[in-house]
N, C-alpha and C positions, 0 to 999 in steps of 0.2 A: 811246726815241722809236719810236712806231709808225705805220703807215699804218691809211687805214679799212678797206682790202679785208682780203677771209681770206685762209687758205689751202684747199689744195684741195678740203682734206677741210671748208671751213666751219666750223672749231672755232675758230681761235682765231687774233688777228689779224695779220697779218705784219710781222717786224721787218725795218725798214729796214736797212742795211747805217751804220753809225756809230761814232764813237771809243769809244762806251761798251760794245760789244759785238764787239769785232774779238776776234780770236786773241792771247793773250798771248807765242806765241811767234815771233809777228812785230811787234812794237810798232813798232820802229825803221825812219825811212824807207829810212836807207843800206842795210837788210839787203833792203826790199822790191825798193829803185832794183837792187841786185846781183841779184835775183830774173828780173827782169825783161832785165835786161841780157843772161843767161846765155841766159834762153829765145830770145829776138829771136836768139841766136848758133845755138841748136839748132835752130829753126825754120826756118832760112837751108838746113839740110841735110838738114831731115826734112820728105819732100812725103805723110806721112800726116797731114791736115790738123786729123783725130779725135785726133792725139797731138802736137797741138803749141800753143802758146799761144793760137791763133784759135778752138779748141775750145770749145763752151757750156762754160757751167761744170758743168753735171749730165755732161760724161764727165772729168770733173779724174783720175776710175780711170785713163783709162789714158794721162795724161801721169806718166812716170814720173822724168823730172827736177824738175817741179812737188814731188814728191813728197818727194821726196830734199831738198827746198830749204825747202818748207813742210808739215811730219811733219802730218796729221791735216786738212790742207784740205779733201776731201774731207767727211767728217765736217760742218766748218763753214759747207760750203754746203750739204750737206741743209740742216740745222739754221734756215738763215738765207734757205732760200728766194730763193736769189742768181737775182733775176731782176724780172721785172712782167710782170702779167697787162693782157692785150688784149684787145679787145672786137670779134666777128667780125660785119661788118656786117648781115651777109647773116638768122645765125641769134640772134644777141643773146647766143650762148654765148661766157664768157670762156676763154683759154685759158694756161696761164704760161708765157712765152719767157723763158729761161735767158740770162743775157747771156756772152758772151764771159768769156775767161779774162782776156786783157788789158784789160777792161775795169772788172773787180775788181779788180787787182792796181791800176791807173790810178786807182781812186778812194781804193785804202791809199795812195796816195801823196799826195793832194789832203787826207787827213783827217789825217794825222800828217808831213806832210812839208811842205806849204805856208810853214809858220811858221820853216822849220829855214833856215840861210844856207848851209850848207853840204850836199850827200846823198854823191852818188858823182864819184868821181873830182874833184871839188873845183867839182863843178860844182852850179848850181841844180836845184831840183823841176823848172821850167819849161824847163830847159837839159835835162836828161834826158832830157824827154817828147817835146821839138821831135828832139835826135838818136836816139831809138828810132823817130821817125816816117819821119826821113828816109833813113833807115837800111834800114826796111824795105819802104818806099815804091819805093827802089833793089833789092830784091830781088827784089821780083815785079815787075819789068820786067829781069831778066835772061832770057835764053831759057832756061835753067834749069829756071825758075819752072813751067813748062809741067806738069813731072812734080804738080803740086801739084791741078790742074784736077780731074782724077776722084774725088779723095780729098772736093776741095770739095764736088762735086757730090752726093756719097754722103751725107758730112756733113749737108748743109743739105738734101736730098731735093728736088734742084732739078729741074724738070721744063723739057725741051731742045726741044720742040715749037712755044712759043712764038718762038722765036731765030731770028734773018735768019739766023744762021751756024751753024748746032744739030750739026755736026762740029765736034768740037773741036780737031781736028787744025787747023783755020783757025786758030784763036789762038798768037801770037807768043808770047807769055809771060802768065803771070796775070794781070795787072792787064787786060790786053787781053779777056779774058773777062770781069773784073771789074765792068767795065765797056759789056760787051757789050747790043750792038744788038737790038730785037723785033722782028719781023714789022711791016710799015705796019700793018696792021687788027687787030695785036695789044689793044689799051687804046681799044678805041672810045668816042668822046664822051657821057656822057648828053646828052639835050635838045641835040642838036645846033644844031634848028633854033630852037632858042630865045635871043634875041640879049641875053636878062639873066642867063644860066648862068654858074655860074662853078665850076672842076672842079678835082680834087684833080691838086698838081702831081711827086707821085710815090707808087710803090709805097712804101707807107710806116705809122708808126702815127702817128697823127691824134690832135693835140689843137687846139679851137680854141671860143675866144672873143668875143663880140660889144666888148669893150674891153679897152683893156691892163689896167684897173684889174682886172676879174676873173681875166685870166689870172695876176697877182702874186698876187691870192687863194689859186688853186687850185691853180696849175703853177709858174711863174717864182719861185721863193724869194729871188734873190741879191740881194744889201743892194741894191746900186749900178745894180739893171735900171732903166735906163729906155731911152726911144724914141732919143732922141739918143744914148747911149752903143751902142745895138746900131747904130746909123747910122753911128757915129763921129762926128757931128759936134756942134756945140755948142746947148748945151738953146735958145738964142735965133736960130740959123741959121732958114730957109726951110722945109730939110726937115724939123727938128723940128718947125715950127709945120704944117705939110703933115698931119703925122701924129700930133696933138696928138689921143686919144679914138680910134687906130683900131684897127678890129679886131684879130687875130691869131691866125695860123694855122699851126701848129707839126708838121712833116712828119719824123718822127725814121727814119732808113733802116736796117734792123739790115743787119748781114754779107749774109744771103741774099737781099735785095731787088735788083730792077732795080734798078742806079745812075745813071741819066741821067732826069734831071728833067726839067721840061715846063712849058709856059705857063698859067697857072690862069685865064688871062679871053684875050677876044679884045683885042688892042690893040699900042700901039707902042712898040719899046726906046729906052730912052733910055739916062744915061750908068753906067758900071759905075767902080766903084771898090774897090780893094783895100785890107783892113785888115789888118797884121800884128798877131798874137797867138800867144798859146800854142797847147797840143796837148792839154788837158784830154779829158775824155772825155764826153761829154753824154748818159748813161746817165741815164733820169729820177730815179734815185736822187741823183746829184750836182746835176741840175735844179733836183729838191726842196729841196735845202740851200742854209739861209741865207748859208753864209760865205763860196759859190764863186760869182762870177758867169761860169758860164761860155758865155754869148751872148754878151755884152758882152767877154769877155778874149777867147775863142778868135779866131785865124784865119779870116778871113771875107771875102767878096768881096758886094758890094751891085749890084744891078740895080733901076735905076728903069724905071717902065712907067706906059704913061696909057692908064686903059681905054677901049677906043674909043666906049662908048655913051655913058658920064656924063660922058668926060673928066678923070676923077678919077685919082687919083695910086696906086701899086702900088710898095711895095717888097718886093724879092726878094732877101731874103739867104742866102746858101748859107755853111754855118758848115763847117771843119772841125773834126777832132778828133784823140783819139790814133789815130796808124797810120794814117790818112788821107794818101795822099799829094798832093794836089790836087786844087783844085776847078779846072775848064776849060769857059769856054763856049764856045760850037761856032758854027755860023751864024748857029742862031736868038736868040742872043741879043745879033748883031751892031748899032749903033746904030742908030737911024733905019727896021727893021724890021717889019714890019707882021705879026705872029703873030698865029695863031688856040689855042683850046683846045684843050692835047693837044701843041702841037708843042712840039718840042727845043728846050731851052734851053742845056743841057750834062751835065758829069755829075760825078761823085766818082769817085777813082779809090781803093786799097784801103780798105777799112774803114767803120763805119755812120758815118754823118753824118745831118747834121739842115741844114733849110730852114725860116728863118722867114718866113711873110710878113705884112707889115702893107697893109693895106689901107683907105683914110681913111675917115674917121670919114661913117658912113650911107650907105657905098658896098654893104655886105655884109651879108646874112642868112643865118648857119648855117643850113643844115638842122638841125632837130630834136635829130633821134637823135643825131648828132654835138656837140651843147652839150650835150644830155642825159650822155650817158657820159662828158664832157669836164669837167663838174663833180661828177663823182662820180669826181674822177682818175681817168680809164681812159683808156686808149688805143684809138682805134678802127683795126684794120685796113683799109686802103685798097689803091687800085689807079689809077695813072696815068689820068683820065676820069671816074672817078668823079665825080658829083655833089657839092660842099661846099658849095653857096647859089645862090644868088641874087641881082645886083644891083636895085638900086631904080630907079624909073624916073629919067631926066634930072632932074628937077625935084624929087624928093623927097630926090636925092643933092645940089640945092647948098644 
């Protein structure tokens, strides 16, 4: 199985990560779940952040229990291109982001391990990935965790200028940076003054389409996506029929992005609902594949909104993932709230996550450039404000 994009070099076209091309000398999930297990135990006490499982995969060199556990990885992510290219708004040049270590080893677990009754310690796939999450989600909220900050920042080439708290000495423990605050005038509005704008609701990679039908085309692969299952509620409920043809707007957060997300239209909070699920990993490699649904399975908390111009219906789903320790909304996404574009809604706390939002059916018009590289599976880089469309007048949206 391959995708359409190249590689870097433009020769020849890149293989997806899949059962038919893994490492033959990790087939078995019990060996990877123990892989994994060991690292989350090492990474608890090693704050070089470049040598511990949260590492891209292009430095797997210099994790050396990786090594010792999985002989010749390295090797298998050159080879395999462990990663997806993104599309930079600004220049139109792609660039390839290497995904996480855990987030490779998260998807050998999803591809040979799903089907198995039994992995580690006597427990499920799903039971594994929920206690690795919360596991470590407990880690970087000890004070501890703190030592882990400058390695991060090294790591990911974070730049501290933007940051309401940009000493990092302020931070309690990691997650607390993790999580950390901007500047007010950091992510200014486009078209502020414009009352049919509608902006991207975080630093994030962008995919989005004018109906769900194209997004199951191009992006969403898993059997069982529909509207009502990423809702949780039932195909014949109100809010399925609510959002029966609507848009979709897919905000995937790697490691090194701002994690506190934002209101994409101006308008009012309505009510929030939590979904339990699993701790899958929502790498668009796993996105891509048919036999994981994992919008619909994972961990998820729903925010409904009515946009103030058309009136029209806005749901805001904040999915987590593996390593993810919680989604938490803050003020602004208190009920009965009257937000503007650009304000707080809440944030994730460790690890990349992803935000779906649907948006009813002729309320939204992508920009351009954004469907354009969205149906050419790419990813566009984004930034909190940014521009994503335009709503339609009152009248053209009922």
């Amino acid at each position: 199985m391959t995708s359409i994009t190249i590689d870097e070099a433009g020769t020849r076209p890149l293989q997806r990560i899949h059962s038919t091309n893994l490492p033959s000398h990790s087939q078995e999930p019990s060996f990877v779940a123990s892989v994994l297990d060991k690292l989350i135990d090492s990474t608890a006490t090693h704050h070089d952040v470049s040598h511990t499982i949260h590492a891209p995969m292009h430095l797997t060199h210099l994790v050396s229990s990786l090594h010792s556990l999985i002989p010749g990885i390295e090797k298998y992510a050159t080879e395999y291109h462990v990663g997806n290219y993104v599309v930079v708004r600004a220049t139109g040049e792609k660039f390839f982001e290497s995904m996480p270590i855990y987030g490779r080893l998260g998807m050998h677990l999803l591809f040979y391990g799903h089907t198995e009754i039994k992995v580690l310690h006597e427990k499920s796939v799903e039971a594994v990935l929920e206690d690795l999450s919360i596991r470590e989600g407990k880690t970087y909220d000890s004070p501890e965790s703190v030592k882990s900050i400058p390695s991060f920042i090294r790591t990911y080439s974070l730049e501290l200028d933007q940051l309401l708290y940009p000493d990092i000495s302020y931070y309690k423990c990691f997650n607390e940076f993790f999580y950390r605050k901007l500047k007010p005038d950091a992510r200014p509005v486009a078209h502020p003054d414009d009352p049919t704008g509608i902006c991207s609701a975080a630093d994030c990679r962008l995919t989005a389409y004018q109906n769900v039908d194209l997004a199951k085309k191009f992006w969403i692969k898993g059997n069982h996506f529909t509207v009502a299952n990423l809702l949780g509620v039932a195909e014949d409920s109100s809010n399925a029929q609510a959002f029966d043809g609507s848009s979709v707007a897919i905000f995937r957060l790697a490691p090194a992005d701002y994690h506190r997300f934002h209101s994409p239209i101006d308008g009012v909070v309505g009510e929030t609902f939590d979904i339990a699920g699993e701790y899958y990993t929502v790498n668009p490699q796993a996105v891509n594949e048919p036999n994981f649904d994992v919008f619909t399975d994972n961990k998820r908390s729903v925010l409904y909104m009515t946009h103030r111009l058309t009136g029209q219906p806005v749901a805001f789903v904040a999915t987590g993932a593996m390593l993810v320790g919680s989604i938490k909304w803050t003020a602004g996404g208190e009920k009965g709230r009257n937000v503007s574009r650009g304000d707080e809604l809440g944030y994730f706390a460790y690890g990349g996550s992803t935000i779906v939002a649907l948006f009813s059916r002729g309320l939204v018009t992508f920009d351009e450039d954004l469907l354009r590289n969205s149906e050419s599976v790419l990813e566009t880089q984004m930034k909190v404000g940014w521009s994503l469309g335009r709503s339609q007048p009152p009248a053209a949206a009922q």
